[in-house]
C-alpha positions in Angstrom: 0.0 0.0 0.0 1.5 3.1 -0.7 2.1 5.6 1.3 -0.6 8.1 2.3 -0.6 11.7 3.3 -4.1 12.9 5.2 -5.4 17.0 5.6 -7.8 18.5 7.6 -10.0 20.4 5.5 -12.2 23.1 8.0 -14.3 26.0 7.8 -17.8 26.8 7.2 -17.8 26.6 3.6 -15.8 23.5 3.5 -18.5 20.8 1.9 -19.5 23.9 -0.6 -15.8 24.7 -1.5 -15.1 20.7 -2.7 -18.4 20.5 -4.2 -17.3 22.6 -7.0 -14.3 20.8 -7.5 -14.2 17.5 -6.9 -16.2 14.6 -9.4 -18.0 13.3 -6.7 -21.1 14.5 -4.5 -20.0 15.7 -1.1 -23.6 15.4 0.2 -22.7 11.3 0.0 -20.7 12.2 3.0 -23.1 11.6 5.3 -23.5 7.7 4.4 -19.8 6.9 4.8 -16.1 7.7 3.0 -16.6 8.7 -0.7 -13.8 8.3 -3.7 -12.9 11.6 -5.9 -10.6 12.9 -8.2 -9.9 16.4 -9.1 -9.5 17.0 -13.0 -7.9 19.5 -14.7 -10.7 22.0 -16.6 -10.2 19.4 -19.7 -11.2 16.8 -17.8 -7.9 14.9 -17.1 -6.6 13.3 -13.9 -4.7 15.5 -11.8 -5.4 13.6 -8.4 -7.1 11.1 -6.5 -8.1 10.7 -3.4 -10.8 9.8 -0.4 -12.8 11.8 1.9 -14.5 11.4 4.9 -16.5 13.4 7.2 -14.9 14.0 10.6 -16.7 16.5 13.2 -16.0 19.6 12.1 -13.6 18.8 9.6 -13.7 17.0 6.1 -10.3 14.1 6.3 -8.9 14.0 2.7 -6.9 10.9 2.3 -4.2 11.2 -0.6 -1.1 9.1 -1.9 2.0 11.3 -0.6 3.7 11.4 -4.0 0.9 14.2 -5.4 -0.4 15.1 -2.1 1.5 18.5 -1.8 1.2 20.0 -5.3 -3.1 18.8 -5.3 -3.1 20.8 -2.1 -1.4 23.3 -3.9 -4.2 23.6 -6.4 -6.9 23.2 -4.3 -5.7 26.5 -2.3 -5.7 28.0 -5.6 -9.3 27.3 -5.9 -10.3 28.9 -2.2 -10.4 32.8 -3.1 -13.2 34.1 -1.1 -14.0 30.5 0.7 -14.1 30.2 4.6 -12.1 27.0 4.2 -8.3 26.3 5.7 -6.6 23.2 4.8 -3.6 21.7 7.2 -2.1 18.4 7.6 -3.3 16.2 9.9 -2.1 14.2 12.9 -4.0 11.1 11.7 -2.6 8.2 9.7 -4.4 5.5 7.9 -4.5 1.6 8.3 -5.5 -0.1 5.6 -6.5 -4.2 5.1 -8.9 -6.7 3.8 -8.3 -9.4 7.1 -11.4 -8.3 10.0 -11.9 -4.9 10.1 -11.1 -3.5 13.3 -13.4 -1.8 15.3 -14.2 1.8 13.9 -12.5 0.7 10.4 -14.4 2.3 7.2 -15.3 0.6 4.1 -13.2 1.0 1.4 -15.7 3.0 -1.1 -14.1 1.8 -4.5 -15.0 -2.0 -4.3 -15.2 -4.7 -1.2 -12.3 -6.0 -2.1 -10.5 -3.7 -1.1 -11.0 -4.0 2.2 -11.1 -1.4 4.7 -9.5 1.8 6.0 -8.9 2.7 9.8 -8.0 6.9 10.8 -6.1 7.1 13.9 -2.8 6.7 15.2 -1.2 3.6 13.2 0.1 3.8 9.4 0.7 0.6 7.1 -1.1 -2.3 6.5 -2.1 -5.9 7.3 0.0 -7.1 4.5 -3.3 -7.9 1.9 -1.1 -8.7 -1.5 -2.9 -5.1 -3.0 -1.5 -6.2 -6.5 -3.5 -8.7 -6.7 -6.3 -7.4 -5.5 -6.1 -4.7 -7.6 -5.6 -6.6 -10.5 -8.7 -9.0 -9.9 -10.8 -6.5 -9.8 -9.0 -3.7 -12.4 -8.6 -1.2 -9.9 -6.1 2.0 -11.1 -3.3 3.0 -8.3 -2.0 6.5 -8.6 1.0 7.0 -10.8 0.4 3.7 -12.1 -2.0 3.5 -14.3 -3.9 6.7 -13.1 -1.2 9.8 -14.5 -1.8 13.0 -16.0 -3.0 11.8 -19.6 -5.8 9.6 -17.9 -9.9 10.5 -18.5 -11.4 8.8 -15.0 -13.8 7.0 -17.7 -11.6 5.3 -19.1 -10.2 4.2 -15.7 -13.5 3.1 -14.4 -14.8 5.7 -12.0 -17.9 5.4 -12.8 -17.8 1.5 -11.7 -15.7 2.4 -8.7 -17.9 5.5 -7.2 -15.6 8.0 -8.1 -18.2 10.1 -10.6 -21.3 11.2 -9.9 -23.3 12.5 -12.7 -26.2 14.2 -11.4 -24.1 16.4 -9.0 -24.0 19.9 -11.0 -20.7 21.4 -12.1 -17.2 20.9 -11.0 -14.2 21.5 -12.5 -13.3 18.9 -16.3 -17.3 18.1 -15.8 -18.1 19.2 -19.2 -15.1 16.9 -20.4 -16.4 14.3 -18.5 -20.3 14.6 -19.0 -20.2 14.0 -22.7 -17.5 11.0 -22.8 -20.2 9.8 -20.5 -23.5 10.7 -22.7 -22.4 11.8 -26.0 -19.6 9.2 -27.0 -18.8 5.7 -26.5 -15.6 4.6 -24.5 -12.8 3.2 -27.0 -10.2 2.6 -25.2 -9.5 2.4 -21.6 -8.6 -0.7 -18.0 -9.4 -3.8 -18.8 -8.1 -7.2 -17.0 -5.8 -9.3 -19.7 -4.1 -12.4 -19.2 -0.3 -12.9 -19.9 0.9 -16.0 -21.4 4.9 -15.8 -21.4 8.0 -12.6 -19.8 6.1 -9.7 -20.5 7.1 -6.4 -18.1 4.8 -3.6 -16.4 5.5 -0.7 -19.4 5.5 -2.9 -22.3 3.7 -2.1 -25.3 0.9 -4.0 -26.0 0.9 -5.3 -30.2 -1.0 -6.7 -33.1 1.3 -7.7 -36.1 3.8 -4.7 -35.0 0.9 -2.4 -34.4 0.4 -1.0 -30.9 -2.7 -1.0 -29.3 -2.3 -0.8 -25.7 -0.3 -1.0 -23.1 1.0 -3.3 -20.1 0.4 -1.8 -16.3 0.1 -3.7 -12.9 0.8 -7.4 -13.0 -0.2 -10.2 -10.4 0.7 -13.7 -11.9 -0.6 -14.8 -14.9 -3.1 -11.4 -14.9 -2.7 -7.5 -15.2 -4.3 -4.9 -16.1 -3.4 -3.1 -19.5 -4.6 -0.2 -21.1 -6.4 -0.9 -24.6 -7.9 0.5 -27.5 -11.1 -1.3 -27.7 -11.1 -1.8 -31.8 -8.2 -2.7 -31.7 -8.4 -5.5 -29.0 -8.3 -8.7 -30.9 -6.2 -12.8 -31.0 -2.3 -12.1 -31.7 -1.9 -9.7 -28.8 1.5 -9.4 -27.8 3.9 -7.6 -25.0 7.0 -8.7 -24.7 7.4 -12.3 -25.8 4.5 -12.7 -23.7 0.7 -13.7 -25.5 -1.9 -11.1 -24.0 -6.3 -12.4 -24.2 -8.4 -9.9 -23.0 -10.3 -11.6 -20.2 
């Protein structure tokens, strides 16, 4: 599990402030942790993260590697807001073994277990590969980088969209990939027969068509353009089925 970085995110206007920004519905809040990204204003990834409703306070839980430049933008955003946002003294626990008491569901999928706020970091040593891979799930700066549209890496199947929210920043973007076009390329689970390396180019006859992320065993997740998904894949010296 990688490491985490958490924020406190207070003020009156707090749950307004995100609302505007963030793809998913902040009024979900009240029913448990929700999943979000922030996009860029043409709808790309720029960061993911989770959030959770703590007293006063709204606890964003973010991979450390883009934790300080997505709290960077989001300050940009506050102008006028009543909102402050500061680190906070609470670390995350993360596994898929019983949930200790006052754990929290993992909102993307069951699978993935569950997350406990308080004073302990790590995890219970879940093999999150795999788990990830099972179940196509995207880790950040992985498979989830600046060139990604959340469609494509199945946000809408993971909770991370909601589409009857109102406006937010890359919704327009997002909105019509959603109603307007049909996804061609995007995660999909694959299965690799043979040495074949996270980064490879996925090929047909010489012609790329995808490419090779995450692998767990004999499975991984790749990055494919639909039309183009078809027998006589190859990464590596490795045979790739779409599964």
């Amino acid at each position: 599990m990688p490491m985490r970085q958490l924020y406190e995110i207070t003020g009156p206007d707090r749950e307004h402030f995100l609302q505007g920004l963030v793809t998913n519905d902040l009024r979900l809040l009240a029913q448990g942790p929700i999943y979000a990204a922030l996009l860029t204003p043409q709808g790309k990834y720029l960061a993911d993260f989770f959030l959770i409703a703590q007293d006063e306070a709204i606890l964003l839980d973010i991979d450390a590697s883009i934790a300080e430049p997505t709290i960077k933008r989001l300050s940009m955003y506050k102008l006028r807001a009543d909102v402050a946002i500061a680190p906070s003294a609470l670390q995350v626990y993360c596994g898929t073994g019983p949930a200790p008491e006052g754990a929290l569901p993992d909102p993307r999928d069951p699978a993935m277990g569950w997350r406990l706020y308080g004073a302990q970091s790590g995890d219970d040593g879940s093999d999150w590969d795999a788990i990830r891979v099972a179940h196509c799930i995207p880790q950040t700066g992985i498979e989830l980088t600046p060139d990604t549209y959340i469609l494509e890496a199945g946000f809408e199947r993971l909770h991370g969209v909601d589409f009857r929210k109102g406006c937010y920043v890359g919704q327009e973007v997002t909105a019509r990939m959603k109603h307007k076009t049909e996804l061609r390329k995007g995660f999909v689970r694959v299965a690799v027969q043979g040495s074949a390396q996270p980064g490879d180019e996925i090929t047909v006859e010489g012609r790329k068509v995808g490419q090779l992320f995450t692998r767990a065993g004999d499975h991984a997740i790749a990055y494919l353009r639909f039309e183009r998904a078809e027998a006589g894949m190859m990464a590596g010296s490795a045979q790739i089925t779409l599964i």
